[in-house]
LOMIVO-967688 format. One record per residue: residue number from 1; x negated, z, y negated of N, C-alpha, C, O, CB in turn. Coordinates in steps of 0.1 Angstrom, whole numbers, plus 5000, padded with zeros to 4 digits. Glycine has a CB too. Layout:
BEGIN
REC  num    nu    nw    nv   cau   caw   cav    cu    cw    cv    ou    ow    ov   cbu   cbw   cbv
REC  NUM     X     Z     Y     X     Z     Y     X     Z     Y     X     Z     Y     X     Z     Y
...
END
This chain:
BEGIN
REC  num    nu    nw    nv   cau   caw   cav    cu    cw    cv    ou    ow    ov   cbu   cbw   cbv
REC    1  2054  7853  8230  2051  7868  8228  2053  7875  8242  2063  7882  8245  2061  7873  8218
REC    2  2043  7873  8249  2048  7879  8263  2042  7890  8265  2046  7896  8275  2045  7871  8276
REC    3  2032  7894  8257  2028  7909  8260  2037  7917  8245  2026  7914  8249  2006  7911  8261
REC    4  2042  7920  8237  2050  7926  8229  2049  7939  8237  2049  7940  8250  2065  7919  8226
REC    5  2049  7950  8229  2049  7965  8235  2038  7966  8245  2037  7976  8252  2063  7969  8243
REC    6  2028  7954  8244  2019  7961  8257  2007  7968  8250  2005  7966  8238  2011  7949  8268
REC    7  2000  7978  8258  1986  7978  8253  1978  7970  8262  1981  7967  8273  1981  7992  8251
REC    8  1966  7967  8256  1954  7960  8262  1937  7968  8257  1933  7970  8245  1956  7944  8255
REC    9  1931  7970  8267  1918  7971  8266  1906  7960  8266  1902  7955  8277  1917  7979  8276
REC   10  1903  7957  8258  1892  7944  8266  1876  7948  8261  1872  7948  8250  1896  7923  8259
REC   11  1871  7950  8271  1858  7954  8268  1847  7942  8267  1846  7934  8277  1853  7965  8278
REC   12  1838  7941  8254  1829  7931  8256  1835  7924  8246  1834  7911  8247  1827  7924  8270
REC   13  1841  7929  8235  1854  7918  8229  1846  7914  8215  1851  7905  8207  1874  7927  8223
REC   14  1832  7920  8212  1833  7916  8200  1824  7900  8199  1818  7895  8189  1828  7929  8190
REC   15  1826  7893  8213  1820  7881  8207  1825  7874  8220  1832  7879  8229  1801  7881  8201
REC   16  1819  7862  8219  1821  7854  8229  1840  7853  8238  1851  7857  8233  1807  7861  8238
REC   17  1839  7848  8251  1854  7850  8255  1859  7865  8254  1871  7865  8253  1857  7845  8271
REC   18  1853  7876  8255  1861  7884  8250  1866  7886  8240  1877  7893  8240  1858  7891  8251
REC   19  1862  7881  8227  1869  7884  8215  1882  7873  8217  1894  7877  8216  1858  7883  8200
REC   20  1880  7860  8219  1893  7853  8221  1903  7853  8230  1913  7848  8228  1891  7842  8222
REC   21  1900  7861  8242  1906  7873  8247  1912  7881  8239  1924  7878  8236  1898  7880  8252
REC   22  1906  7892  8233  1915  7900  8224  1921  7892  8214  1930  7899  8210  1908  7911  8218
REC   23  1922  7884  8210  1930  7880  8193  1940  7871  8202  1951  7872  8199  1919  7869  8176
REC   24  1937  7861  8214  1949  7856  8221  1960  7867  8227  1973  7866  8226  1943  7846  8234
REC   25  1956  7875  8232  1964  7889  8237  1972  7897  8219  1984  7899  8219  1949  7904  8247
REC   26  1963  7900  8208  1971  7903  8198  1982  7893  8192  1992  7896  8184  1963  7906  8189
REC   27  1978  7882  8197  1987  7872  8187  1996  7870  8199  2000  7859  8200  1980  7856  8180
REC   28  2002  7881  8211  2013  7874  8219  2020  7885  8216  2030  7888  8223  2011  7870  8236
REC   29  2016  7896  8204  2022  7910  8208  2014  7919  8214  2020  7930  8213  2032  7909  8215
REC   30  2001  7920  8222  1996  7927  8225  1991  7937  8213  1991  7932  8203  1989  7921  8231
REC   31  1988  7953  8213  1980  7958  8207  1965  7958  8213  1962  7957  8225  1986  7968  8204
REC   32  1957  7959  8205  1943  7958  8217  1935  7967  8210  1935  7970  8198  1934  7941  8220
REC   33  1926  7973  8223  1915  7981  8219  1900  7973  8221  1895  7970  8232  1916  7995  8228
REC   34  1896  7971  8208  1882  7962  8212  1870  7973  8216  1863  7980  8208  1876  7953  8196
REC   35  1868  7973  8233  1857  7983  8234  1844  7972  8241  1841  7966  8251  1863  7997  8245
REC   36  1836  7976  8221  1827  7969  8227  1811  7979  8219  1811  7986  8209  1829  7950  8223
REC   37  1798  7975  8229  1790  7983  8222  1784  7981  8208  1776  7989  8202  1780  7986  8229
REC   38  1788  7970  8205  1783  7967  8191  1788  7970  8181  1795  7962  8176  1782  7957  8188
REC   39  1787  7980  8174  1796  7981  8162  1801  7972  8153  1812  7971  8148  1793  7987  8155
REC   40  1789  7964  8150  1795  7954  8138  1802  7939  8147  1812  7933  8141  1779  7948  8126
REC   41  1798  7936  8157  1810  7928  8158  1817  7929  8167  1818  7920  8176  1809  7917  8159
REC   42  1824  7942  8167  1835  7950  8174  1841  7950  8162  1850  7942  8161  1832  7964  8181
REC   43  1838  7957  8151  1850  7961  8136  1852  7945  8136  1864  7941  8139  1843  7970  8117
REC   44  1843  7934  8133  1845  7925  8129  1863  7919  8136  1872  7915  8130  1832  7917  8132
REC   45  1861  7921  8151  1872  7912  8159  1883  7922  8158  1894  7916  8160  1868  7908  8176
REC   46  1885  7938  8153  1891  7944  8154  1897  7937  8136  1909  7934  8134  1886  7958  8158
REC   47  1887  7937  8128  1893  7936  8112  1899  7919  8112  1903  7914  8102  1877  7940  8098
REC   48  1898  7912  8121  1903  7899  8124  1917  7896  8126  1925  7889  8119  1897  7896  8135
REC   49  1919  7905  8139  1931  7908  8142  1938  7915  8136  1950  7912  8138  1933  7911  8151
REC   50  1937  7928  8127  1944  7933  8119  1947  7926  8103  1955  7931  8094  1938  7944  8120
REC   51  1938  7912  8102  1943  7906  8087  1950  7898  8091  1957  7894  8082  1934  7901  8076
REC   52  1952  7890  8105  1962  7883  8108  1975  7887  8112  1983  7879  8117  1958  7878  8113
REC   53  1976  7898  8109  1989  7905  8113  1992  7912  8125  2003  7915  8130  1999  7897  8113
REC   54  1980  7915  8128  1983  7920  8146  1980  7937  8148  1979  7943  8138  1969  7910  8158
REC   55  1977  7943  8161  1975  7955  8162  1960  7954  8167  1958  7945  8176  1984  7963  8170
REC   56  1949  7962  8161  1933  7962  8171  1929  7977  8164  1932  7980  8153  1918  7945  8166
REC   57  1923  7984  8171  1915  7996  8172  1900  7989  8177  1899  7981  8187  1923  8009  8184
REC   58  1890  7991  8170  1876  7992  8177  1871  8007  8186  1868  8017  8180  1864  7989  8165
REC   59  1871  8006  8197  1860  8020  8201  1845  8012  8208  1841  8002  8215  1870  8034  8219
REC   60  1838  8025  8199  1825  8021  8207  1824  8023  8222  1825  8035  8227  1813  8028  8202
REC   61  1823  8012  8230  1821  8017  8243  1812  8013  8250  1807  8002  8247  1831  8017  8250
REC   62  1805  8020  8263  1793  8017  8272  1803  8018  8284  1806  8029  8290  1778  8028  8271
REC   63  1806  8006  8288  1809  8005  8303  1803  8012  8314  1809  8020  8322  1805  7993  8307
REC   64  1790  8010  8314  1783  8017  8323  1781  8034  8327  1777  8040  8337  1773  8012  8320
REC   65  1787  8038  8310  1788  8053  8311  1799  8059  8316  1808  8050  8316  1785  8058  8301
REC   66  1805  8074  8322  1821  8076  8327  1822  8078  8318  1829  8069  8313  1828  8085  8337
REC   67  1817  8088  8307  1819  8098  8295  1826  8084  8286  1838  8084  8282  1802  8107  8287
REC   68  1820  8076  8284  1823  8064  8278  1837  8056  8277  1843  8054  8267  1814  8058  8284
REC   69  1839  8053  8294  1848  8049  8295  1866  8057  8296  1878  8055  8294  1842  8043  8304
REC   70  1857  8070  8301  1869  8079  8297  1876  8078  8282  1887  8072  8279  1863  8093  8298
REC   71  1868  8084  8275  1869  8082  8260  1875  8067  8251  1880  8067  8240  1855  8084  8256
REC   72  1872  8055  8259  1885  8044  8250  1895  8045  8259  1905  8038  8257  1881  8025  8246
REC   73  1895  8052  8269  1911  8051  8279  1915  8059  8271  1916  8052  8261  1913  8057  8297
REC   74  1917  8067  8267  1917  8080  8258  1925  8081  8240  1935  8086  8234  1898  8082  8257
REC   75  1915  8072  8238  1913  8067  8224  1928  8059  8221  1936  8062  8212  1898  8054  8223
REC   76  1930  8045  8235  1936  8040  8236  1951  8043  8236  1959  8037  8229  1932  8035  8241
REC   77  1955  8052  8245  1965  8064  8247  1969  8074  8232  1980  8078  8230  1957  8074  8259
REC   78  1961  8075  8227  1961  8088  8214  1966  8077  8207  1978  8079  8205  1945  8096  8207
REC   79  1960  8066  8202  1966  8058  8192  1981  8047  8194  1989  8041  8187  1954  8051  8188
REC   80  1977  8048  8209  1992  8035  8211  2001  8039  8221  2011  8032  8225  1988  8019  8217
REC   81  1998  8049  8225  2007  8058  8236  2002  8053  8252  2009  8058  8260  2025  8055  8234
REC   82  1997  8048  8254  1994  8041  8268  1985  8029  8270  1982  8020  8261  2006  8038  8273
REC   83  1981  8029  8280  1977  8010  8283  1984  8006  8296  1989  8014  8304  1956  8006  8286
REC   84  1984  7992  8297  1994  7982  8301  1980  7974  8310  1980  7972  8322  2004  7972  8286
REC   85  1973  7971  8303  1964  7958  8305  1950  7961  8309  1949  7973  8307  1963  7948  8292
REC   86  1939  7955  8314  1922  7961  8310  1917  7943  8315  1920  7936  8324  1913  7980  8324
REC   87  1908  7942  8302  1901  7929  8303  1886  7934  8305  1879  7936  8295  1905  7918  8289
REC   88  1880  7936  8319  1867  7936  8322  1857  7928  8319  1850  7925  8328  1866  7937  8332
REC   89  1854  7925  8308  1849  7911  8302  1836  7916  8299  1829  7907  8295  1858  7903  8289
REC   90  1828  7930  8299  1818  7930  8294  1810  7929  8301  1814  7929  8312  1816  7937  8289
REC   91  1793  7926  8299  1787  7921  8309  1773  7918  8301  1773  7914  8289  1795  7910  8317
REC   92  1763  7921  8308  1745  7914  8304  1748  7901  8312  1750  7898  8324  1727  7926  8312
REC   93  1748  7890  8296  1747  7877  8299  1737  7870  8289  1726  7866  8293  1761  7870  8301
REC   94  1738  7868  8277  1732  7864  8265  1719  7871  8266  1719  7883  8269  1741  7868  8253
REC   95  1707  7864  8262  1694  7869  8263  1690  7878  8277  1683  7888  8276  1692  7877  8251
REC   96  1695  7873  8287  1693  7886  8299  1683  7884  8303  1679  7872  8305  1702  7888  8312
REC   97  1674  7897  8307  1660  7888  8317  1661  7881  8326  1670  7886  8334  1650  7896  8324
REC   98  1655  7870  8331  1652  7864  8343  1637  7869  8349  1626  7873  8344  1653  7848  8342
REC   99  1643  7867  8362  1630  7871  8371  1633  7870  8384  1646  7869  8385  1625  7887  8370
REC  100  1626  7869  8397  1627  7867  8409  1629  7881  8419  1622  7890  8417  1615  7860  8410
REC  101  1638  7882  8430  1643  7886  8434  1627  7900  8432  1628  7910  8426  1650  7879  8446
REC  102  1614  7894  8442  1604  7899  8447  1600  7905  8434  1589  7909  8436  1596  7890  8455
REC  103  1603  7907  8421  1594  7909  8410  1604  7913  8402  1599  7916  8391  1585  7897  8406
REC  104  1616  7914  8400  1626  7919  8389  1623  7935  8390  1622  7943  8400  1644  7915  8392
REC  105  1620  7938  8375  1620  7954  8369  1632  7963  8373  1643  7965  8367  1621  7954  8352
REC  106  1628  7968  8384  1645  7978  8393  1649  7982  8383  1658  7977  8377  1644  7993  8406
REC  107  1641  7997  8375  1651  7998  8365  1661  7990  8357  1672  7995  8356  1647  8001  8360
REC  108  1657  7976  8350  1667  7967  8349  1681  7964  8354  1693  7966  8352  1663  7960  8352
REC  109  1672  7957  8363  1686  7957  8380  1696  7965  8377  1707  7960  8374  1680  7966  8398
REC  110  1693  7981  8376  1701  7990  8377  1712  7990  8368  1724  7989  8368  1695  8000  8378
REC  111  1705  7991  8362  1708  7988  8343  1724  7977  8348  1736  7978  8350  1689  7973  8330
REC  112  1713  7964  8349  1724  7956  8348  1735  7953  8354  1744  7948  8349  1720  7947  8348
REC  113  1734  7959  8372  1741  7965  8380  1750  7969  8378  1760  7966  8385  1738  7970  8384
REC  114  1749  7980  8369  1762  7992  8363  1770  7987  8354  1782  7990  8352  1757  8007  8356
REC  115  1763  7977  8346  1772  7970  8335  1777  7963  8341  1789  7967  8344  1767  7964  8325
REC  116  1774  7952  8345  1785  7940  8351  1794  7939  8365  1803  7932  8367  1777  7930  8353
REC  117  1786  7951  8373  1797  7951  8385  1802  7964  8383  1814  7965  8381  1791  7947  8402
REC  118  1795  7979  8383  1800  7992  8384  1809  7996  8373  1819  8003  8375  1789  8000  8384
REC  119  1804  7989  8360  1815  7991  8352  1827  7992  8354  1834  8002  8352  1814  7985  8344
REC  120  1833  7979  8358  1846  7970  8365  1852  7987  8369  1861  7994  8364  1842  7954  8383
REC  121  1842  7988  8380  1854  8006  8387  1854  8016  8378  1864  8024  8378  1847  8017  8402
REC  122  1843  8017  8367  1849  8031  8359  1858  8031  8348  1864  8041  8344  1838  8038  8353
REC  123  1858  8013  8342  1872  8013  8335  1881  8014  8345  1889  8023  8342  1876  8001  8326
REC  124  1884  8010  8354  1896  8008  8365  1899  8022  8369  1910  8024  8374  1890  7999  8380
REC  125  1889  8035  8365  1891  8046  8375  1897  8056  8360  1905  8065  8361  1873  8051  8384
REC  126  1893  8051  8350  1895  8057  8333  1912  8050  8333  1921  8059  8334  1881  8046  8316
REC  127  1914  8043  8333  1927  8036  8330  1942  8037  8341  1954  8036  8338  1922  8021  8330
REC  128  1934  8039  8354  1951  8037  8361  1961  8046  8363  1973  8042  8364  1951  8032  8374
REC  129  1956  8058  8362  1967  8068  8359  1981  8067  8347  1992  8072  8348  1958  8079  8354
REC  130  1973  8059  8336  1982  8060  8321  1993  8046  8324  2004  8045  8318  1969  8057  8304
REC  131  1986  8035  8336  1989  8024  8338  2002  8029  8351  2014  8024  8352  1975  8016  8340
REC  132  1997  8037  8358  2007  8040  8365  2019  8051  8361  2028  8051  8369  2001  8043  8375
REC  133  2020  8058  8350  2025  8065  8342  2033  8056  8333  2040  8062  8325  2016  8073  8336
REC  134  2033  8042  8333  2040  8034  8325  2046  8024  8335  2048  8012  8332  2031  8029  8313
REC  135  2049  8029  8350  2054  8022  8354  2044  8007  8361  2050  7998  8367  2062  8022  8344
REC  136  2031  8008  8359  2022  7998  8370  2017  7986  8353  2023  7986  8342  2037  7986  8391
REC  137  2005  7978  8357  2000  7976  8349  1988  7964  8354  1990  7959  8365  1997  7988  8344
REC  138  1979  7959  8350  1971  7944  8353  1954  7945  8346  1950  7947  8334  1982  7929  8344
REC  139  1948  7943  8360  1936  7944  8353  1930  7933  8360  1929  7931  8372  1928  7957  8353
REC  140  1926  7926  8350  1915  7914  8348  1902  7912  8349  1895  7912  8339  1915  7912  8338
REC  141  1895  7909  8362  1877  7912  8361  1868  7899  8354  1870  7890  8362  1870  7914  8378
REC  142  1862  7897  8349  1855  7886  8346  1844  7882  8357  1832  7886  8356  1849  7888  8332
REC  143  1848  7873  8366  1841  7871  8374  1832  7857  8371  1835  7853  8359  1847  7871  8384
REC  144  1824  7850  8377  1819  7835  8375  1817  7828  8385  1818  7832  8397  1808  7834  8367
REC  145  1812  7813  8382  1814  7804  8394  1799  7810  8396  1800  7816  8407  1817  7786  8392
REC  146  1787  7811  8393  1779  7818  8400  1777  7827  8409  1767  7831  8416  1775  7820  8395
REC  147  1788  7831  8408  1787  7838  8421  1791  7831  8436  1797  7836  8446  1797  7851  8418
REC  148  1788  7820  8435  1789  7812  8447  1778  7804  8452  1776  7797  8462  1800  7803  8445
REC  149  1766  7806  8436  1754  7794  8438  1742  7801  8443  1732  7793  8443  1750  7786  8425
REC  150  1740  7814  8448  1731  7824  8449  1723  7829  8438  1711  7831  8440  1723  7821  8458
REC  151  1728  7830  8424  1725  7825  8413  1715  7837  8407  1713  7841  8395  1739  7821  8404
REC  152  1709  7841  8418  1699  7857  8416  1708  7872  8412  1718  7874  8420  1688  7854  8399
REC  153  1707  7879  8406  1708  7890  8405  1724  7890  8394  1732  7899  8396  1694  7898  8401
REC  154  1725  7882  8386  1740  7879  8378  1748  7869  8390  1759  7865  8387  1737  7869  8361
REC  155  1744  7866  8398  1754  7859  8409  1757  7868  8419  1767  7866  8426  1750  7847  8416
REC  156  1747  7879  8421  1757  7888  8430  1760  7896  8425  1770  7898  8431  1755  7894  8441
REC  157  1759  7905  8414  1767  7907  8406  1782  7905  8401  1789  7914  8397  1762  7906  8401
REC  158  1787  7890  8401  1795  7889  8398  1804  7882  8410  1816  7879  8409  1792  7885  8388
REC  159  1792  7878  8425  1801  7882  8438  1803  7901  8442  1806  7904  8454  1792  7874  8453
REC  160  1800  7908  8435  1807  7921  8437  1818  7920  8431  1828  7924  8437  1800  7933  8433
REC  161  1820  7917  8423  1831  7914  8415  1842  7918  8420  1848  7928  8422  1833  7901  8412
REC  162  1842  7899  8423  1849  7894  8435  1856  7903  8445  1867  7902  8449  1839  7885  8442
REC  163  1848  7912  8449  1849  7923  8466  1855  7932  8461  1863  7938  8468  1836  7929  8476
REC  164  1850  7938  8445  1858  7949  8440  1872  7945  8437  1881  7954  8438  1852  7955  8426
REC  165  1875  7932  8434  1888  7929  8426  1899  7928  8439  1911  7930  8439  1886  7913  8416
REC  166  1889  7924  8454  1902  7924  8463  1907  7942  8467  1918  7948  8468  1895  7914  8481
REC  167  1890  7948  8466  1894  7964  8470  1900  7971  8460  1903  7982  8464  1883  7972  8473
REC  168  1904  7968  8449  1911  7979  8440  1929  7973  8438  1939  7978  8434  1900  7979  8422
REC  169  1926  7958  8445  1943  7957  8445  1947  7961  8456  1959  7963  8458  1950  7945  8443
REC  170  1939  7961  8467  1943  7969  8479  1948  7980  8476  1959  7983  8480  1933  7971  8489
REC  171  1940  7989  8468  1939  8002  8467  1952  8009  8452  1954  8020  8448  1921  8002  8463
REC  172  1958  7993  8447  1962  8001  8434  1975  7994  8436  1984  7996  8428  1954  7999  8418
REC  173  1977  7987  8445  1991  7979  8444  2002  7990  8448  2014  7988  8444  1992  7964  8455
REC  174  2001  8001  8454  2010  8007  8453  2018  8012  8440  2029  8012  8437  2008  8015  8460
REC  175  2008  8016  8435  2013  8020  8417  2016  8009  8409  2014  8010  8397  2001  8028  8406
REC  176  2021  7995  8416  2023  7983  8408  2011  7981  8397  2011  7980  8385  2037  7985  8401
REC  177  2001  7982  8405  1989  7977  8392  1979  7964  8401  1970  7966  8409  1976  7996  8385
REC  178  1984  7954  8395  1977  7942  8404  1961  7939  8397  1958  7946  8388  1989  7925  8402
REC  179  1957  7934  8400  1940  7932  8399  1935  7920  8402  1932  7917  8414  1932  7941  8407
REC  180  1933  7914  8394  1929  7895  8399  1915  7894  8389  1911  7902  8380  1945  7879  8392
REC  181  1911  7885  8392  1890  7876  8384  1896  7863  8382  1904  7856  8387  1869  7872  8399
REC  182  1890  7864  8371  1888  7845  8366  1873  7850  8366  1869  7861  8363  1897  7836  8345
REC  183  1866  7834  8371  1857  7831  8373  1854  7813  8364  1853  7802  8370  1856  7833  8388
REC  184  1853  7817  8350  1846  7805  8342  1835  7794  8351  1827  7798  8359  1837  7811  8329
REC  185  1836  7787  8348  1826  7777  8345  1814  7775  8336  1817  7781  8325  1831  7767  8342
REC  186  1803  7771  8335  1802  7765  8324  1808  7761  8311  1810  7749  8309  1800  7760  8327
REC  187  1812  7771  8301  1820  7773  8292  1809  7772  8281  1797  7776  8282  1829  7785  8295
REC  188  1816  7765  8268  1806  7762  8252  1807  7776  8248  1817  7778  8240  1813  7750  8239
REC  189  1801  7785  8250  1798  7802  8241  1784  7798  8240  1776  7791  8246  1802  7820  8251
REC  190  1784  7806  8230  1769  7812  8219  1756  7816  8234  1744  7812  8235  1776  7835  8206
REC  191  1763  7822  8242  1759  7831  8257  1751  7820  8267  1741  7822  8274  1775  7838  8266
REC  192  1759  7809  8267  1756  7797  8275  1747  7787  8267  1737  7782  8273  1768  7790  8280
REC  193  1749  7785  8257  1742  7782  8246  1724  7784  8247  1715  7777  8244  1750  7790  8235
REC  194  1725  7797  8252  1710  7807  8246  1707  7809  8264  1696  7813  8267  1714  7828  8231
REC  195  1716  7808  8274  1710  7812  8290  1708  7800  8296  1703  7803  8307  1719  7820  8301
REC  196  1709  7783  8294  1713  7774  8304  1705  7765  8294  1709  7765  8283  1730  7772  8308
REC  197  1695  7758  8297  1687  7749  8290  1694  7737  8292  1703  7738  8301  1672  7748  8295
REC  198  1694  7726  8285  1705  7713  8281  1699  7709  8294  1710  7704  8296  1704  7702  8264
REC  199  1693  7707  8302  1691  7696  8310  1697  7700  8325  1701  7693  8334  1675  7693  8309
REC  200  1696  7716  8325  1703  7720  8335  1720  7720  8333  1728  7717  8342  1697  7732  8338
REC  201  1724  7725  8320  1737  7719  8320  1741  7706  8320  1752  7704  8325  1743  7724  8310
REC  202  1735  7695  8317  1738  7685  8320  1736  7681  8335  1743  7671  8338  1732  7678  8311
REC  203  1730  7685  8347  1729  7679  8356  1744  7691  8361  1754  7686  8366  1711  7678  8364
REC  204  1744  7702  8359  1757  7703  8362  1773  7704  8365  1781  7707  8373  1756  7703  8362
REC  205  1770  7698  8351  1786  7686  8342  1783  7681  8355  1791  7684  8364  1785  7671  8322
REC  206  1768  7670  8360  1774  7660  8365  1781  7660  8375  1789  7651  8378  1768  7652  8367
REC  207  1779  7671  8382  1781  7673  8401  1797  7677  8400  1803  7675  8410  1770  7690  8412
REC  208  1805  7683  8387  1817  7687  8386  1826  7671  8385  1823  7660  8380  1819  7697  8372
REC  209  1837  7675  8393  1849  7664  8395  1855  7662  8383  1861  7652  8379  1861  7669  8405
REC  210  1855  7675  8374  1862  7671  8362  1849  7674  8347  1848  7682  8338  1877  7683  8361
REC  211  1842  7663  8352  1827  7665  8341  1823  7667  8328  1814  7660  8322  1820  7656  8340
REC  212  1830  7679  8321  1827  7684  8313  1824  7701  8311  1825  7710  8319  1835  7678  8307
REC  213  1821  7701  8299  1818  7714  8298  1832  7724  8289  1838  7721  8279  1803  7713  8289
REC  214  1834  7733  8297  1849  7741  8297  1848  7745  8280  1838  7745  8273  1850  7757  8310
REC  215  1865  7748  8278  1861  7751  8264  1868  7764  8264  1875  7766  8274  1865  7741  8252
REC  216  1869  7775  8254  1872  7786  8259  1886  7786  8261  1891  7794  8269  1867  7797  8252
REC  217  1893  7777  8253  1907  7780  8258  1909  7779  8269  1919  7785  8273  1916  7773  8254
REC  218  1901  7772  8278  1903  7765  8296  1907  7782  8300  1917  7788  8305  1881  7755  8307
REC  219  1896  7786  8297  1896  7800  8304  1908  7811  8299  1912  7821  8305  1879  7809  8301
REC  220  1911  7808  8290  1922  7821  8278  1938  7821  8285  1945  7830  8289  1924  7813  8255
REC  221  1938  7805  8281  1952  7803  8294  1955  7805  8302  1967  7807  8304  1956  7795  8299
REC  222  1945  7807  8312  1944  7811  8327  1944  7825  8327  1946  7832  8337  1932  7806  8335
REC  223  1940  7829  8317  1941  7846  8317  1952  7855  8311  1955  7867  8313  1930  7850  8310
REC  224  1956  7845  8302  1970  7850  8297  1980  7849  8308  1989  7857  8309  1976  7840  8283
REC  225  1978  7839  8319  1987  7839  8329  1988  7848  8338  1998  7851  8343  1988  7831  8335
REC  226  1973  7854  8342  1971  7860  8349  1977  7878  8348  1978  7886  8357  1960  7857  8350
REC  227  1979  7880  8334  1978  7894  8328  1995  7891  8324  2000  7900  8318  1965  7897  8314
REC  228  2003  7881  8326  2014  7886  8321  2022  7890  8336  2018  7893  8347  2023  7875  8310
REC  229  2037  7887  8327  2044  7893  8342  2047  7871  8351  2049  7868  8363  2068  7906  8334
REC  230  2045  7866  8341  2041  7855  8350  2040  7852  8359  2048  7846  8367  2034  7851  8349
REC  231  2025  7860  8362  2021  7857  8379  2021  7878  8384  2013  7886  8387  1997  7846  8382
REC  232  2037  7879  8380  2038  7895  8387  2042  7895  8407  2050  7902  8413  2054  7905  8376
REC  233  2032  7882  8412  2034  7879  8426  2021  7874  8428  2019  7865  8435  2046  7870  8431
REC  234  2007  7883  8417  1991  7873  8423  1985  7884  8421  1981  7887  8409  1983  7856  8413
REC  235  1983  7894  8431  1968  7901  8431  1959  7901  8441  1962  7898  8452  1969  7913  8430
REC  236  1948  7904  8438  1935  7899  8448  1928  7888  8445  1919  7884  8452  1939  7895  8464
REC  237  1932  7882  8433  1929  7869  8438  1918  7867  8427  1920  7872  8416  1943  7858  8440
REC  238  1902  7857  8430  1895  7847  8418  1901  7838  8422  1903  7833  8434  1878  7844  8416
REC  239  1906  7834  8405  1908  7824  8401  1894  7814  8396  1889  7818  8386  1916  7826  8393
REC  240  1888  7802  8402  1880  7797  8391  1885  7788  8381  1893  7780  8385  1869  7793  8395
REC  241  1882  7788  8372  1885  7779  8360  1874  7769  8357  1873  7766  8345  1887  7788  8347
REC  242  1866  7762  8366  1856  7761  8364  1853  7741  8366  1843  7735  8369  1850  7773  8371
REC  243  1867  7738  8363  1865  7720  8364  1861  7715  8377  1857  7703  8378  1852  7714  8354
REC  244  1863  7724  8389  1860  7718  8400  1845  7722  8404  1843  7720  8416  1863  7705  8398
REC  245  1835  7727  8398  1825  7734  8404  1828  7737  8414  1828  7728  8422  1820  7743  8399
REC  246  1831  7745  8418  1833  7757  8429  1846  7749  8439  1857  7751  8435  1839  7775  8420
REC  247  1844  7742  8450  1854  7738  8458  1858  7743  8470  1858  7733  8478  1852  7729  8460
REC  248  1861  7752  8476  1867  7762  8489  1880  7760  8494  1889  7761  8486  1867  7778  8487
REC  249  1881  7758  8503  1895  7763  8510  1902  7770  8509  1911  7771  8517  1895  7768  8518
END
C-alpha cells in the first residue's frame, strides 16, 4: 500500500497500460482520476476500480487541449482534495496513420504532436501548483524504446519526451516534484497487436538479449517504483523496460 492517501491522475487509462496503470495505483491505495477521451472505456476502468473496492473518478479529458487539462486538475482537487501523482500515458498509438516523413498530412502531425509530446507539458503545467501545495509530488511520462530507432514521427515524439522529462525536473525539483519516463518495449497490448505486423515483431524479439515479448506487468512494476517514495532520489531519468532493446551507456 504505498500510495494510501495519494491522489493520482493517469491519462489514457481507459485501455491498454494505462488502465493497468490506474487499477495497479488503486489497489496500493491510490485514489485515481481516469482522464481519458473515451467515455465508455473510461467509466468502464473507473466502474472496475470502484467494484473492487478502490477510489476512481472518470473525467473526460483531451490532453491536447489547456481548457481540458485544466478541468481534470480541477475535477481532481474538488473531489479528492489534491493530486500527488500524474501518469502521462496518453498518446495516438492504436490505428495511427503511417506515412513518410516527405508526405505525412501536417495537419495530422500536429494533431499528433500535441497529443503525445505537448500534452506531457499541459498536464505538467495543470497539476504542479496543487502538487506543490501538498508538499512536492511525481510525474510519470510514457516514453518508448522507439524513440531511439528513428521510428518516424511517434519516435520523435516520444524522443521529445525524453528532453521534456529531463527539462521539467530541472525545472520542478525545487517544489520537490521529480519527473522520470518509462520507455516500454514491445509490450502484448491490443495497440501493438493492431500497429506491429507478426513478422516484424518477431524479427524484433530476435535482436533483444532477453527475447521475448514484454508483458504489461514488466512495465507496471517499474512504474509503481518509479512514482512511489521508493525511488524519492530518481528524477530526469528514462527508464527502458524494454528486455534489452535499447542498450546505451
Amino acid at each position: 500500500m504505498r500510495f494510501t492517501d495519494k491522489v493520482a491522475i493517469v491519462t489514457g487509462a481507459g485501455q491498454g497500460i494505462g488502465a493497468h496503470y490506474a487499477r495497479a495505483l488503486a489497489k496500493e491505495g491510490a485514489a485515481v482520476i481516469i482522464a481519458e477521451l473515451n467515455p465508455e472505456t473510461g467509466k468502464r476502468v473507473a466502474d472496475s476500480i470502484t467494484d473492487a473496492g478502490g477510489k476512481a473518478l472518470f473525467a473526460e479529458t483531451d490532453v491536447s487541449s489547456e481548457s481540458s487539462t485544466i478541468a481534470v486538475a480541477e475535477s481532481a482537487c474538488k473531489a479528492f482534495g489534491g493530486i500527488d501523482l500524474l501518469v502521462n500515458n496518453a498518446a495516438i498509438f492504436a490505428n495511427m496513420m503511417r506515412a513518410p516523413w516527405m508526405d505525412v498530412d501536417l495537419a495530422y502531425y500536429k494533431k499528433f504532436m500535441d497529443v503525445n509530446m505537448n500534452g506531457i507539458l499541459l498536464m505538467a503545467r495543470a497539476v504542479h501548483k496543487t502538487m506543490a501545495e501538498r508538499g512536492g509530488g511525481v510525474i510519470l511520462n510514457q516514453s518508448s524504446s522507439a524513440a531511439w530507432s528513428a521510428g518516424g514521427y511517434y519516435g520523435l515524439a516520444k524522443l521529445g519526451v525524453n528532453g521534456l522529462t529531463i527539462a521539467l525536473a530541472k525545472e520542478l525539483g525545487a517544489k520537490n516534484i521529480r519527473v522520470n519516463a518509462i520507455a516500454p518495449g514491445p509490450t502484448d497490448t491490443e495497440a501493438t497487436q493492431n500497429n506491429v505486423p507478426p513478422d516484424v515483431l518477431k524479427m524484433l524479439l530476435a535482436q533483444m538479449p532477453l527475447s521475448r515479448i514484454g508483458d504489461t506487468q514488466d512495465i507496471v512494476n517499474s512504474a509503481l517504483f518509479l512514482l512511489s517514495d521508493d525511488a524519492s532520489w530518481v528524477t530526469g531519468q528514462t527508464w527502458c523496460v524494454d528486455g534489452g532493446q535499447v542498450l546505451r551507456p
